[in-house]
N, C-alpha and C positions, 0 to 999 in steps of 0.2 A: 752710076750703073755698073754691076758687074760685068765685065769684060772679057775675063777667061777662065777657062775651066780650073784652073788652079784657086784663084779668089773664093769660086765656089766653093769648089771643097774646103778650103782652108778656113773662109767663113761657117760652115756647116760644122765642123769639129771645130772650131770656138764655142759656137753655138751650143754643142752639145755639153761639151766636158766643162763648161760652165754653169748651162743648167744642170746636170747632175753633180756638181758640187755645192751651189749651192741650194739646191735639191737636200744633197744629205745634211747640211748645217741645219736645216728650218725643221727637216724632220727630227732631227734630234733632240732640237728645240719643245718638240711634241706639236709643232705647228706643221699647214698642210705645205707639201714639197713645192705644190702647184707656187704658193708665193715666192717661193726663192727662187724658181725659174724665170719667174715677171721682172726680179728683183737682178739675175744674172739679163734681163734682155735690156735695163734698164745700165746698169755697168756698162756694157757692151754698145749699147748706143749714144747714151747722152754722156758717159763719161771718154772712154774709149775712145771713142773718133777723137775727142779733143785734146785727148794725153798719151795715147799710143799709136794708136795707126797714124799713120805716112809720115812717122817720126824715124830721125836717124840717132841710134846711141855706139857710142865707141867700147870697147869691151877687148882690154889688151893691146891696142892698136889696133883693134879688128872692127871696121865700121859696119854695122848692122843695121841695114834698112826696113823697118817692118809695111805692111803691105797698106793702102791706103782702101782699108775696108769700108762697105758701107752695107748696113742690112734693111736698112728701106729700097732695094730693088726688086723688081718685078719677080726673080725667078726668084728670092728667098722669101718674097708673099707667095708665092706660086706652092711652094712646101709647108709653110704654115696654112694655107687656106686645105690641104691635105692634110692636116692635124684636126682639122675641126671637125672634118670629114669621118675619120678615124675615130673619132670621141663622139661622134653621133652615132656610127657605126653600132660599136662597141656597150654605147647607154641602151639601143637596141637590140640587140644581141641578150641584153641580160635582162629587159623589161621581162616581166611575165604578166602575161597576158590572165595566166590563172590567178595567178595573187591578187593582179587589179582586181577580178571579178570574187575574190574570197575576203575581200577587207571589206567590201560591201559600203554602204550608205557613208558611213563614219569619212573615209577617204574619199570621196566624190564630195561629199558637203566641205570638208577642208580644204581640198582643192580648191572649191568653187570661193571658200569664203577669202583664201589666200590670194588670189587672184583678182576679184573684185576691190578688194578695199587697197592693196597697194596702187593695183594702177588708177584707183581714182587720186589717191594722193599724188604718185608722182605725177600725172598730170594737170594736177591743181600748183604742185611746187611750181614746175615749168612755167605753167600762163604767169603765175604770181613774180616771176623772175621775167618778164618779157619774153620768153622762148616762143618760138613756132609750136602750133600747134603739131606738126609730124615732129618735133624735137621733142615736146612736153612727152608725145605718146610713147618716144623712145627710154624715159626716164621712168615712164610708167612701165614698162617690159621690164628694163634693170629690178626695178624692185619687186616685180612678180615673181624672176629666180629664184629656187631655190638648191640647192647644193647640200644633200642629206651626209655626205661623206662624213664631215664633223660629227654630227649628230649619232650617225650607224657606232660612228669609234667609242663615242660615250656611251650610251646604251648598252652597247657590247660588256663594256667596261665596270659597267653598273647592272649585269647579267638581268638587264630586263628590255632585248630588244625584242623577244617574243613573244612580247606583252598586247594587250590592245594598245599599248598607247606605239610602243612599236612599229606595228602591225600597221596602226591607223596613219603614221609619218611616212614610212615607205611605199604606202598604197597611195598616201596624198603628192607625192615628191614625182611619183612616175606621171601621175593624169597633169601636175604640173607641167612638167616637160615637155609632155606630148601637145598638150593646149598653147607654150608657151610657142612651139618650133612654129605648130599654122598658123600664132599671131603672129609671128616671124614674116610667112609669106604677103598677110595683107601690106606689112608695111615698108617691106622692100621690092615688092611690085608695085609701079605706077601703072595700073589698071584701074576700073573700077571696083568701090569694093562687091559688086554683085558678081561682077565677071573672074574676078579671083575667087569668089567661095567656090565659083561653079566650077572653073580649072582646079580646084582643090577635090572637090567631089569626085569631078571625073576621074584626076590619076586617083584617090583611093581606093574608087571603085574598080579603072582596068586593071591596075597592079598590085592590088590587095587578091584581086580575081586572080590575075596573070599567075601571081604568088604560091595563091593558095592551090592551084590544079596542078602550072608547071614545076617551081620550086624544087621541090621536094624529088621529082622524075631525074630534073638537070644536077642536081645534087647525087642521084644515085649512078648518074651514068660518072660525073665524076670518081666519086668512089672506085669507079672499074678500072678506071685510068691507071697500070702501073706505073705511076710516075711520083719522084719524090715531090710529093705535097701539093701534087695536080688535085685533090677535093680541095684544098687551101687556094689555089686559084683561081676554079673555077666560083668559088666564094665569093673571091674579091672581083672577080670581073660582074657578077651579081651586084653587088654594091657599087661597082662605079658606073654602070649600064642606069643604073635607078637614078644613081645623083645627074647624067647627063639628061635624064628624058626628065626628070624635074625641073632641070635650071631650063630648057628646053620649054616648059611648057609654062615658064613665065615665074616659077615658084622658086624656092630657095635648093641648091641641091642638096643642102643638111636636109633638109624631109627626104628625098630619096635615098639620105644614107642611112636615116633613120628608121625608114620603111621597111629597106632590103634587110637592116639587122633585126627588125620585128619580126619578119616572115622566116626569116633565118635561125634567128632564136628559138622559134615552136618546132621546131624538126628536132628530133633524134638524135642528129648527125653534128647540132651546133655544138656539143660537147668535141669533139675532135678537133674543133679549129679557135675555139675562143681563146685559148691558151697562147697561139702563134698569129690572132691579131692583136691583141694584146701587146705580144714581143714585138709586131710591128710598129703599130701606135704609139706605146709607150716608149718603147725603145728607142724612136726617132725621131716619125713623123708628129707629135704630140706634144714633145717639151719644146721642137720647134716655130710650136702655134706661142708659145707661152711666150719664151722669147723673144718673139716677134711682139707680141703686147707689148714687154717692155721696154724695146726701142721704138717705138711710138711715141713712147712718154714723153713731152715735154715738162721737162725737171722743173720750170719755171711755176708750170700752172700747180706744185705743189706748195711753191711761196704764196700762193694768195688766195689758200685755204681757209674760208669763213661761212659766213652764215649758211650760205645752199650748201656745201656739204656737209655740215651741222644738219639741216633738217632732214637732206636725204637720208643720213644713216639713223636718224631719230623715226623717221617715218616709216623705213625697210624694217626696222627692228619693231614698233609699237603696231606696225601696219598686219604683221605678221600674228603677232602676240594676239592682238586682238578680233584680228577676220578669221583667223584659222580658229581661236580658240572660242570664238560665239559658236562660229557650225561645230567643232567639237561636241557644245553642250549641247547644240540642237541635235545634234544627229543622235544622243544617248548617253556621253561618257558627264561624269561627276566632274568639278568644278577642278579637281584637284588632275588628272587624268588632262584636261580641257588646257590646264594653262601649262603644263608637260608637252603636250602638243603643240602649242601654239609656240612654245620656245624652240622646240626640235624642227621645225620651218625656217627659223632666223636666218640661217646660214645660207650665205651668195657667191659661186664661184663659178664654174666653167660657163653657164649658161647666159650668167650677166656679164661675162667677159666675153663672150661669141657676139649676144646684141650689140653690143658697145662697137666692138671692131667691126662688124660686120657693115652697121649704120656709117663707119669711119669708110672703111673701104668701098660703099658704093655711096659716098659724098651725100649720105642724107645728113648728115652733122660736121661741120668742118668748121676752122678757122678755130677761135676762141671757144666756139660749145664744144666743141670737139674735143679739146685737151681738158677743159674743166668736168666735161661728164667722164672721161677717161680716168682722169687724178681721182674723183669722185669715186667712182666704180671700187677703181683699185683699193682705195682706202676703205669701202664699205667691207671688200671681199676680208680683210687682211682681218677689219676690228669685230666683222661675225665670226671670223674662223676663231679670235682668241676670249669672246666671251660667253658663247653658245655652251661649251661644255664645264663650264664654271655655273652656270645659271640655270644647265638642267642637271648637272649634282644636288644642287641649292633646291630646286624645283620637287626634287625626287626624298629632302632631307626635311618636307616643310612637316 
């Protein structure tokens, strides 16, 4: 356990100037940053402890103690569980509520189809592997994620993201999220699942209400505030008011961080502050969630890599291709449009790396499933990030 405030800090600036290094290596790479941060919290824990901290080296006759760190303590989960917070936030924040409703049919039926066929496979993988059935369903979440980032950069790239098929991945990626955060709450509340829909219903309804009347008033009185970047914290105390009275009311607090950036993001005013969460999240709180995944890792469980994480990533990548791209064709688009779609879903990052830890740190998965769906996880995120945009060039060249 950390001990004193020097630790802290000194582990917190490892933490960081770590991840932001190798950060810039992976983007350089053309790969997404997010892995070199997993890959900096992986250095830093599993290697690290064992080759530098609370090691003594001599340098001139000058003996050098380095400090005997450890980032699995309470108050460096404490800041990464604030990162995830921050990246719900912020996916909130930039949902649009209009877009959902202007992609129409095409993105609600990809959703629906992306969503359906992974989680019945990863919970067919789990039984077929001896797993609990709450483990199986967490394997099914994993591969419901999707993570459009990859996807948005190729498109971009290939100047056809404001295309229907575009159009139809970004509109399918948000109702994703949104569906994937409330399966979130059924399965890390131990309630019923009747008495969790209803707790689910209720806060949408008082604080979607709350939202929609207050919101917008508490935001203009901040505005009035002359004070440096008083709308920027009357913002965030908005967002952290939501994630307490969610975790509060038995749900996950990422839905209430998620909410408050919904309700936040339809105002006016979210243009003046999205800029300076951003520099929050990203800047600190955010790479330190990442990091934190990577000292989790047990390095071992990536020695005894076989069959289930062979099928997992077989099943995340065909489970996609093919549920998203049947509703593709049912909802209207041509076969060619259908399987562009269906590749532009593949891709798994921040959201399958939230379930995963999330399931880890409130001990619905522990011991040995714990680190194999972790190793698994990671390796999925790593090998959709590097074949997604190779496969919808190819897609787009048939």
């Amino acid at each position: 356990m950390i001990k004193t405030l020097f630790d802290i800090i000194f582990s917190v600036a490892l933490a960081l100037f770590f991840a932001r290094g190798f950060g810039y290596i992976f983007d350089k790479l053309k790969q997404p940053a997010v892995i070199g941060e997993i890959i900096a919290g992986i250095v830093l824990g599993s290697i690290g402890i064992y080759i530098f901290f609370g090691q003594q080296y001599t340098i001139f006759n000058l003996t050098v103690s380095v400090p005997n760190l450890s980032f699995n303590t309470p108050e460096f989960e404490l800041l990464a569980e604030f990162g995830i917070l921050f990246l719900l936030f912020i996916s909130g924040l930039e949902t649009s509520i209009k877009k959902i409703r202007e992609m129409g049919k095409s993105s609600i039926f990809v959703a629906i189809g992306g969503i359906i066929l992974p989680l019945i496979l990863g919970i067919f993988t789990g039984l077929i592997f001896n797993f609990t059935l709450q483990e199986s369903i967490i394997i099914g979440l994993i591969l419901i994620a999707t993570s459009v980032g990859v996807t948005v950069r190729s498109l971009m790239d290939l100047h056809v993201l404001n295309t229907n098929v575009g159009n139809t991945i970004l509109g399918a990626a948000v109702i994703d999220d949104i569906l994937g955060i409330v399966l979130l709450a059924f399965i890390f509340s131990f309630d019923s699942p009747l008495w969790i829909g209803f707790k689910i219903v209720i806060f949408f309804i008082i604080f979607l209400y709350l939202g929609i009347k207050l919101i917008d008033k508490i935001l203009d009185i901040g505005e009035k505030i002359h004070l440096p970047k008083a709308f920027l914290s009357i913002s965030l105390s908005i967002f952290l008011i939501y994630s307490f009275f969610a975790d509060k009311a038995g749900l996950s607090a990422i839905i209430g961080a998620f909410v408050a950036g919904l309700l936040i993001g339809q105002t006016i005013r979210s243009r003046k502050i999205i800029n300076d969460v951003k520099t929050i999240g990203y800047g600190f709180f955010i790479p330190l969630f990442f990091v934190w995944v990577g000292t989790i890792v047990n390095i071992k469980s990536f020695l005894t890599i076989g069959l289930f994480t062979g099928i997992i990533i077989l099943f995340a990548i065909f489970g996609k291709i093919i549920g998203c791209g049947l509703s593709a064709k049912i909802s209207g688009l041509n076969f060619k449009e259908s399987l562009q779609v269906g590749i532009g879903m593949i891709p798994r990052m921040e959201v399958a790396l939230i379930i995963v830890t999330y399931a880890i740190s409130n001990n619905i998965i522990m011991g040995n499933v714990a680190d194999q769906l972790l190793a698994a996880t990671l390796i999925l995120t790593i090998i959709t990030a590097i074949i997604t945009p190779f496969l919808i060039k190819k897609s787009f060249n048939i």
